[in-house]
C-alpha positions as CSV (number, residue, x, y, z in Angstrom):
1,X,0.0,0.0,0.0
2,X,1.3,3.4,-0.7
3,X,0.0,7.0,0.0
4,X,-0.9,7.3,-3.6
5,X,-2.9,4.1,-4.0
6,X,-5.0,5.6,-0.9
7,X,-5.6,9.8,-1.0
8,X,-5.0,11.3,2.8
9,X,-3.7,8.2,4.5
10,X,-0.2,8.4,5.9
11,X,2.7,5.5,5.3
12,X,5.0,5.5,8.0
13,X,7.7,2.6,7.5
14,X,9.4,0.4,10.1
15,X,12.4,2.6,9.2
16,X,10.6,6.1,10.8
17,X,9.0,4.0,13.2
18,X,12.7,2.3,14.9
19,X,14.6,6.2,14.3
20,X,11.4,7.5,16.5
21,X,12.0,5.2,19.0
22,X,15.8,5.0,19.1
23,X,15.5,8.7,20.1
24,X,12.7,7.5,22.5
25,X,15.3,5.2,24.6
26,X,18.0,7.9,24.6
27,X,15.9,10.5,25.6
28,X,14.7,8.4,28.2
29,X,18.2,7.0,28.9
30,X,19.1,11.4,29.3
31,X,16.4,11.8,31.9
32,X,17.3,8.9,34.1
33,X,20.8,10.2,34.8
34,X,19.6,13.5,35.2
35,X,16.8,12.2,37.8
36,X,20.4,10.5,39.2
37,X,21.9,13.8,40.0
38,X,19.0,15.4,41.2
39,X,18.2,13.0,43.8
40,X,22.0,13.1,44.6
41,X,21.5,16.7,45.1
42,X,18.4,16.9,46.9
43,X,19.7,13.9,49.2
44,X,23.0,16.4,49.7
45,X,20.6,19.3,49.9
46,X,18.6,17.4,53.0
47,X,21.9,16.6,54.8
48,X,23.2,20.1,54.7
49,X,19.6,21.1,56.0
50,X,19.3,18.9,59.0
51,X,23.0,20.0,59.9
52,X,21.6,23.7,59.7
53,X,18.8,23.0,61.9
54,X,21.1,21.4,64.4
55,X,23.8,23.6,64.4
56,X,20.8,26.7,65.0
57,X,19.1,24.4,67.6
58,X,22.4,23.9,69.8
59,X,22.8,28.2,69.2
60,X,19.1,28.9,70.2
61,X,19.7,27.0,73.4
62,X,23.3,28.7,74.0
63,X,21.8,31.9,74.4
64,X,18.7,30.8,76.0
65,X,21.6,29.8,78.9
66,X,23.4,32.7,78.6
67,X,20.1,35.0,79.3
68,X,19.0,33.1,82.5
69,X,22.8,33.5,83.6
70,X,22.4,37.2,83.2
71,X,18.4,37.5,84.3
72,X,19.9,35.8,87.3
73,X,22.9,38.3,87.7
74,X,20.6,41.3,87.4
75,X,18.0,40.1,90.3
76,X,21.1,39.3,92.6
77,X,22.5,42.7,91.9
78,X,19.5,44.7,92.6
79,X,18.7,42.7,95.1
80,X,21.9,43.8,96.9
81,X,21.6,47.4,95.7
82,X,17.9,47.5,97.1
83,X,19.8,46.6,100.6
84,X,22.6,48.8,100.1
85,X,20.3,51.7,99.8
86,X,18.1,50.8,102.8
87,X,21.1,50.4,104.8
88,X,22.9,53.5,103.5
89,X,19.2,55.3,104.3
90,X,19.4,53.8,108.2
91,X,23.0,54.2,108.7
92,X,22.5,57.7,107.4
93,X,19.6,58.4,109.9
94,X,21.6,56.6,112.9
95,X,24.5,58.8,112.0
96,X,22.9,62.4,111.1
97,X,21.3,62.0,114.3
């Protein structure tokens, strides 16, 4: 049968047909590998993520100690300057008379 014998009907050989899908298989054979390296990437993407969030973690709770050390500083010194100023007021009225 050829496209003559038959007005508006398309021939397509075994020859188009096997070049279509020899660039089928490599195409496909192109996006596996690059599916390869971008789940090597996101995989090295996650690590480098999780290590973030640790590394911020650990800081967030470094300062959160270093702020109750100085909360606790700042009670304890006006704590004493609350007593140094009642006592300086008393030993100022024993004195002064």
């Amino acid at each position: 049968m050829t496209a003559a014998d038959h007005p508006g009907v398309v021939v397509v050989g075994l020859r188009e047909i096997y070049a279509l899908l020899s660039e089928v298989r490599d195409n496909l054979s192109q996006v596996r590998s690059d599916l390869a390296r971008l789940s090597d990437r996101v995989g090295e993407a996650d690590r480098r993520h999780a290590e973030h969030a640790e590394h911020d973690q650990r800081r967030g709770e470094d300062h959160e100690m270093r702020l109750r050390v100085l909360e606790r500083r700042i009670w304890a010194l006006s704590g004493a300057a609350a007593v140094a100023g009642a006592g300086g007021g008393w030993l100022a009225s024993v004195l002064g008379g």
